[in-house]
C-alpha positions in Angstrom: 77.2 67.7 191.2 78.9 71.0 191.8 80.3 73.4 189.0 83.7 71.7 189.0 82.0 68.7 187.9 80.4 69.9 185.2 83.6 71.7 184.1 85.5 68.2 184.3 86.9 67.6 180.8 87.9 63.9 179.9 87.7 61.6 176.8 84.6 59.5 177.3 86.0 56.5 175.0 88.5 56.2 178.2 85.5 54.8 180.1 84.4 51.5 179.1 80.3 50.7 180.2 80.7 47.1 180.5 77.3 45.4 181.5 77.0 41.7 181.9 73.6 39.8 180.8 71.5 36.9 180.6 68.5 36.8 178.3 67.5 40.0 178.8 65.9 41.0 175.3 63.7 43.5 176.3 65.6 45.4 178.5 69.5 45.7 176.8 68.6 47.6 174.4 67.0 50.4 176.4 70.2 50.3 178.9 72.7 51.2 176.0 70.7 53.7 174.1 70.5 55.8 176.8 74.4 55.5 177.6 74.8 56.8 174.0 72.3 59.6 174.4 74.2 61.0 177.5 78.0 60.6 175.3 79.4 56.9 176.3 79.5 55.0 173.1 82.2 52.3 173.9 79.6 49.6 175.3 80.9 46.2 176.3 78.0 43.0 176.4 79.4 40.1 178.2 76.6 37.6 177.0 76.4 34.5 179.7 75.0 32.5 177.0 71.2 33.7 176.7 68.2 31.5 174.9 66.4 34.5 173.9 67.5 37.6 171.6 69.6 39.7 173.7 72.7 39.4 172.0 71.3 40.2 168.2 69.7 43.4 170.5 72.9 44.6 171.8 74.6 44.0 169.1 71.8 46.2 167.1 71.9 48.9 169.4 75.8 49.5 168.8 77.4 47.5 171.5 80.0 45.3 171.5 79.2 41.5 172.4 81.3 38.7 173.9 79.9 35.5 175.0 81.2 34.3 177.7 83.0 31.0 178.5 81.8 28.9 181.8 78.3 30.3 183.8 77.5 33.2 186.2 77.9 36.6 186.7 81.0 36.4 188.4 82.9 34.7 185.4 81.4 37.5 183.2 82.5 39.9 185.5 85.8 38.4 186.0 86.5 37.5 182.3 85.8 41.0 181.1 88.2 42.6 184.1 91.2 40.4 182.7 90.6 42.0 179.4 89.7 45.4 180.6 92.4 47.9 178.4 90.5 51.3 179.1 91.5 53.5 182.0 88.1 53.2 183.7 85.3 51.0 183.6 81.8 51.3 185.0 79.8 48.4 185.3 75.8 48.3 185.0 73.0 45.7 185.0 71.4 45.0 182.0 68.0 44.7 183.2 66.7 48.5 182.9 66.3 49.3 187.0 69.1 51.5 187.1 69.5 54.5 185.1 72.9 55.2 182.6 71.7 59.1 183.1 73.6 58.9 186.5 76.5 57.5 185.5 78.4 60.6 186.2 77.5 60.7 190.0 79.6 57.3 190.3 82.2 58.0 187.4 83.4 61.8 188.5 84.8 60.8 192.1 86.9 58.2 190.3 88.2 60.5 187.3 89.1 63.3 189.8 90.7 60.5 192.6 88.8 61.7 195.2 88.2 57.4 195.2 89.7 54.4 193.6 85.6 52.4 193.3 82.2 53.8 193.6 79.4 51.8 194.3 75.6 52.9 193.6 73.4 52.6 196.9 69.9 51.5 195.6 68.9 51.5 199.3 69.0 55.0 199.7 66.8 55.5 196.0 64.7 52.8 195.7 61.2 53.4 194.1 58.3 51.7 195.0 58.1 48.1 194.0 61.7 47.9 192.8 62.5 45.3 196.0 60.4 42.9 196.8 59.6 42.3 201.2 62.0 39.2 200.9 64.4 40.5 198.9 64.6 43.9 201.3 65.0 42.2 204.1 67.8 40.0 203.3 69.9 43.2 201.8 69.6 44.6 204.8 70.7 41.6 207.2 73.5 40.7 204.5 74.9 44.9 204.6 73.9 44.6 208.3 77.0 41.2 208.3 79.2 43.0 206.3 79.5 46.4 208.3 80.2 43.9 211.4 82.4 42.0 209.6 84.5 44.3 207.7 84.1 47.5 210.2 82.3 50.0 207.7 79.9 52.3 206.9 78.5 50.8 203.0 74.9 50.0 203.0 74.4 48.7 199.4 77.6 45.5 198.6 75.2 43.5 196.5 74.7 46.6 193.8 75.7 46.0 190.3 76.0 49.9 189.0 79.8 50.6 190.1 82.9 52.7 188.6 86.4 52.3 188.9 89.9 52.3 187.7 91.5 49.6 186.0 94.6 49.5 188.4 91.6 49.2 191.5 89.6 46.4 189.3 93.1 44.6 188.4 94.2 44.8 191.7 91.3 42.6 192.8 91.6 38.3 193.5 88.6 37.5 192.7 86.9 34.2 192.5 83.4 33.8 192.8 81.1 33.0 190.1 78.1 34.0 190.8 75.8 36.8 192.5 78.3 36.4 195.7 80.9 38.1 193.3 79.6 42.0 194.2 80.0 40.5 197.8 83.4 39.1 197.2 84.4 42.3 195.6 83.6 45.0 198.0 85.6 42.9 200.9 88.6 43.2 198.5 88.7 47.0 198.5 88.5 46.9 201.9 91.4 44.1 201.9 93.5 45.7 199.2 93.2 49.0 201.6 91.4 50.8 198.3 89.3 54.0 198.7 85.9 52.7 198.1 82.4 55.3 198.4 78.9 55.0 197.8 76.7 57.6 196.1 73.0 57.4 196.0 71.3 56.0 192.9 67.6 55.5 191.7 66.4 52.0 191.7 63.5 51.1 189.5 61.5 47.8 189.1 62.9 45.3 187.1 60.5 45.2 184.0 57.7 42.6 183.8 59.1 40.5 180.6 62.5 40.3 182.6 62.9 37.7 185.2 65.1 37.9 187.8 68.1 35.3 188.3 68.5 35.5 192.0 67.5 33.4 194.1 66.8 35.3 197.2 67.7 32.0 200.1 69.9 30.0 198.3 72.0 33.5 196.7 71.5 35.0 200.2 73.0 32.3 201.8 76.0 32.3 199.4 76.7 35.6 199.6 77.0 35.6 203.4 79.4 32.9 203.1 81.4 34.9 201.0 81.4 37.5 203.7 82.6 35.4 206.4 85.1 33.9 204.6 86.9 37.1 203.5 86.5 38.1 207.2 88.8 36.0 208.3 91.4 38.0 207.0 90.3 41.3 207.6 88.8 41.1 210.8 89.8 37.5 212.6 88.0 38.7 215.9 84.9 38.3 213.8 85.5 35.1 212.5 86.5 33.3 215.3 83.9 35.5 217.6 81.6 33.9 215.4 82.0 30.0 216.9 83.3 31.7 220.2 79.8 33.0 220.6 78.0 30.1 219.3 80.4 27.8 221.8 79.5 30.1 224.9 75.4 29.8 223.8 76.2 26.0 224.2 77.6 26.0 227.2 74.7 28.0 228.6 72.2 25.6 226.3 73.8 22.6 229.1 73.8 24.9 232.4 70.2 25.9 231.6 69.0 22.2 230.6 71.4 20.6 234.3 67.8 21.0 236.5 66.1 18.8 233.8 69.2 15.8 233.3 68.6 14.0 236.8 71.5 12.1 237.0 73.5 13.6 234.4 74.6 16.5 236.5 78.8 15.8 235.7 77.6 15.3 232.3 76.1 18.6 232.0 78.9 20.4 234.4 81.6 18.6 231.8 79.7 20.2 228.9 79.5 23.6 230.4 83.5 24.0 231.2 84.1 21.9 227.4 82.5 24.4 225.5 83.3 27.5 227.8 87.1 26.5 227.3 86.3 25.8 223.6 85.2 29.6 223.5 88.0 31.2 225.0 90.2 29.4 223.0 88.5 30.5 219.9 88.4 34.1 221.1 92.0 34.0 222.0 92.8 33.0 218.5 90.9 35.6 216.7 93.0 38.4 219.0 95.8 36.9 218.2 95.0 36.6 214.5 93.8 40.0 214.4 97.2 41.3 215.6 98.7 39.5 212.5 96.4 41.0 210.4 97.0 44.0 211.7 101.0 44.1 211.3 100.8 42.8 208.2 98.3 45.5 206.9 100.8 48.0 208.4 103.7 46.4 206.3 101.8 46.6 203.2 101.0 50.8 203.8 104.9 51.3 204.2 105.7 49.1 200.6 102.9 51.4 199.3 104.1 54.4 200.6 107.7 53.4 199.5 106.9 52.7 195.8 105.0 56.1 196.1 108.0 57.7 197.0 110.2 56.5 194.8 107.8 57.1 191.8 108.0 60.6 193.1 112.0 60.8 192.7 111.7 59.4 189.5 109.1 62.2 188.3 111.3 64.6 189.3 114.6 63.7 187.1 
């Protein structure tokens, strides 16, 4: 942090730490005692219903605790945005492998606008044992999607140690319920044209007595749904590219098999010029959906840009 950092002056009952959990008992209380230690008192449970003592822990260690209503992450996350009335929020895991003494790397960008969400890379911090081989892998091949998908730079979309402002947060459609939801909420910065950065975090492993919730295939699988769902809008050459490419493999799948299908050579000839037109068709489509998307995006930067503007004529009388 540089000297203007540490000179930055701001009421820390503005931020809310708002960290969602599921029978997490031996962890909680750890997380929110040292938030307090390093100044941020106003601590927000969202409790997804745990069997175990997490609540009566948090609740112990001077948080506030709200169980919530349906199942999943996402709802928590969701539920506690709707309600959010502080100017900033940052949001943390409650299972002890990230740290609340770097909350300020992630929170400082936002209080000094420099960006509207921060997002805490555990890739570029991660300490030995804190990912397992399978769950490494499919981080990287899920960031690996979304930087295709979505035409960025952000290595880490599945962390859960973020900050941002209320008006970013509130600004968000969000839907998913469950782990897909950090997923789901990265591609709406990117749609809702907010400034978004990552800073570099430490990630520990998770502690022995607290078990993890994800579901590295079935999770992984959801997430990158997610993905390619939201693509659609913000990059339809992808999406359609997608089945264009698949479509094109097929056609070569029929051209390759036509030495081996005696007899069937206008069966495989039809096949090759079905799915090749089936292909271009699809590509076609994504150019001229990505042309939409592009004028559209365009209309929504001069609305901005007016409201701006007219805020600033106001300020001035």
């Amino acid at each position: 942090m540089t000297e203007e950092d540490h000179n930055l002056i701001f009421d820390k009952n503005d931020v809310c730490i708002f960290i969602p959990v599921l029978n997490e008992e031996d962890a909680i209380g750890g997380v929110i005692e040292s938030f307090k230690k390093v100044g941020y008192n106003n601590i927000l449970v969202y409790d997804g219903n745990s069997q175990d003592k997490t609540r009566e822990v948090a609740k112990a260690a001077g948080a506030r605790v709200v169980i919530q209503s349906g199942k999943g992450k996402g709802r928590a996350m969701i539920q506690a945005f709707d309600a959010m009335t502080e100017k900033y929020m940052v949001m943390i895991d409650g299972d002890g492998t990230e740290l609340p003494e770097e909350i300020n790397n992630l929170l400082y960008p936002v209080l000094k606008g420099e960006a509207d969400h921060v997002a805490g890379d555990r890739l570029a911090g991660r300490t030995s044992g804190a990912f397992t081989a399978l769950n490494l892998t499919g981080n990287r091949i899920i960031n690996w999607f979304f930087r295709r998908a979505f035409r960025s730079n952000i290595r880490d979309i599945c962390t859960g140690y973020r900050a941002f402002t209320r008006e970013s947060v509130q600004a968000l459609d969000l839907k998913q319920n469950g782990f897909a939801i950090e997923a789901e909420m990265t591609a709406e910065c990117f749609m809702k044209e907010q400034k978004i950065i990552e800073v570099p975090i430490t990630y520990l492993p998770r502690p022995k007595k607290v078990v993890t919730k994800l579901h590295p295939i079935r999770d992984g699988y959801k997430i990158s749904m997610a993905i390619y769902k939201y693509s659609r809008l913000y990059n339809p050459i992808f999406f359609f590219g997608v089945w264009s490419f698949l479509s094109f493999l097929i056609a070569l799948l029929f051209i390759a098999a036509h030495p081996f299908m005696t007899g069937h050579n206008s069966v495989a000839g039809a096949a090759f010029f079905f799915f090749s037109g089936i292909s271009a068709v699809l590509l076609i489509a994504g150019f001229a959906a990505d042309i939409n998307a592009t004028l559209h995006r365009k209309t929504l930067r001069a609305i901005k840009a007016a409201k701006r503007e007219q805020n600033t004529k106001y300020d001035r009388f």
